[in-house]
C-alpha positions in Angstrom: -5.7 33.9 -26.3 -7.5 34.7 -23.0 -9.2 37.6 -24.4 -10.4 35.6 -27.7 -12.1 32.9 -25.2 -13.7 35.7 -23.2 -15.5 37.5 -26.3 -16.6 34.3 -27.2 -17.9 33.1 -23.9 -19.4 37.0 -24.5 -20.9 36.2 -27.7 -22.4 33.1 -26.5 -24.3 34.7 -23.8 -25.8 37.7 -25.2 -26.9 35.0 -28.3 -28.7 33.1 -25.8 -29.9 35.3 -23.8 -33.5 35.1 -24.3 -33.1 31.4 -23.0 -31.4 32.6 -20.1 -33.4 34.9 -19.0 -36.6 32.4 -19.1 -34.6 30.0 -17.1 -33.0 32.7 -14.5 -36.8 34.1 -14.2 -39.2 31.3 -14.6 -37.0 28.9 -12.7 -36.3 31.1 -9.7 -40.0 32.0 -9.6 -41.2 28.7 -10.0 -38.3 27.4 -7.1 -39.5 30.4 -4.8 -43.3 29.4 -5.3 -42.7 25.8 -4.6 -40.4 26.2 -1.3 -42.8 28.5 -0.2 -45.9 26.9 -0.5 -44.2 23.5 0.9 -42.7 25.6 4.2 -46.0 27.0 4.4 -48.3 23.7 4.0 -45.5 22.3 6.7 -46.5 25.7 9.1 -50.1 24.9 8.9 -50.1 21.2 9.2 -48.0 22.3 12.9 -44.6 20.4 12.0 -42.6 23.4 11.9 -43.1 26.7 13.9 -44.0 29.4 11.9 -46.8 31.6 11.6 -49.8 30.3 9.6 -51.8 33.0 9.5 -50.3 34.8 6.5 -47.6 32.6 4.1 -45.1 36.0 4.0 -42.2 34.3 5.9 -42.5 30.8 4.1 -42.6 32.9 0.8 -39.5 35.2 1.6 -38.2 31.6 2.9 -38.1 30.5 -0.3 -37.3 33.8 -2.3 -33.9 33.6 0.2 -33.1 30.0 -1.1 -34.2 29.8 -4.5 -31.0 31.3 -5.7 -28.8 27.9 -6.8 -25.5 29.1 -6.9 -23.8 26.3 -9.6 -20.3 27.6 -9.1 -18.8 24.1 -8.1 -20.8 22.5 -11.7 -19.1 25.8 -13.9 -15.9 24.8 -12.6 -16.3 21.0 -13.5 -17.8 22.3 -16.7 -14.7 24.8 -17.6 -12.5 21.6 -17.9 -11.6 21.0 -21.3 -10.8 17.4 -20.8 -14.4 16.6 -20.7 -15.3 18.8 -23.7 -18.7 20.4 -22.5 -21.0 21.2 -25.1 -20.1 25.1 -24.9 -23.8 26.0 -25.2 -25.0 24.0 -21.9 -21.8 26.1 -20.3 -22.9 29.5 -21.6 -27.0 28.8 -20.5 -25.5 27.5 -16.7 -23.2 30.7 -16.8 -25.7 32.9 -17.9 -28.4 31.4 -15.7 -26.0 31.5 -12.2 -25.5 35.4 -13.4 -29.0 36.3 -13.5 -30.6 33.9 -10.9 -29.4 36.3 -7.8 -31.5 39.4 -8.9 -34.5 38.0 -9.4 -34.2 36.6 -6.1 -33.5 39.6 -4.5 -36.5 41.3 -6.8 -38.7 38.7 -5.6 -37.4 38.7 -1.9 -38.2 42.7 -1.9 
């Protein structure tokens, strides 16, 4: 039975994996972008100590936490008491999986 569920969790990713991989890249970029340019706003503006001469370090700032990590929501999700959609389960999955490279493409 375990090995039915896992070629259909399987199955459900690689079908939707277009839409994961827009989330996973768009998202993380758009995260990264947007921590980045608030740390560095925050660094020229004097509230927090950075250099503001160049925005690298807000930038690799925010490629370091753009990364969500939704481990504690897949769990919650994986109940089958509350009946998750299993598409909204396999995009989260999918999502969490490919989030941490392009974070570590963008931090590099």
């Amino acid at each position: 039975m375990l090995g039915c569920t896992r070629l259909l969790v399987q199955r459900r990713f690689f079908q939707n994996l277009s839409t994961i991989i827009l989330f996973a890249v768009v998202g993380t970029i758009v995260s990264t972008f947007l921590v980045g340019s608030v740390i560095y706003g925050f660094s020229v503006a004097g509230v927090i100590p950075l250099d503001s001469s160049s925005p690298l370090q807000s930038f690799l700032f925010g490629a370091l936490i753009s990364a969500v990590d939704p481990v504690a929501t897949l769990s919650i999700m994986g109940h089958p008491e509350l009946q998750c959609d299993p598409l909204l389960y396999s995009l989260v999955f999918g999502e969490s999986v490919l989030n941490d490279a392009v974070a570590i493409v963008l931090f590099k």
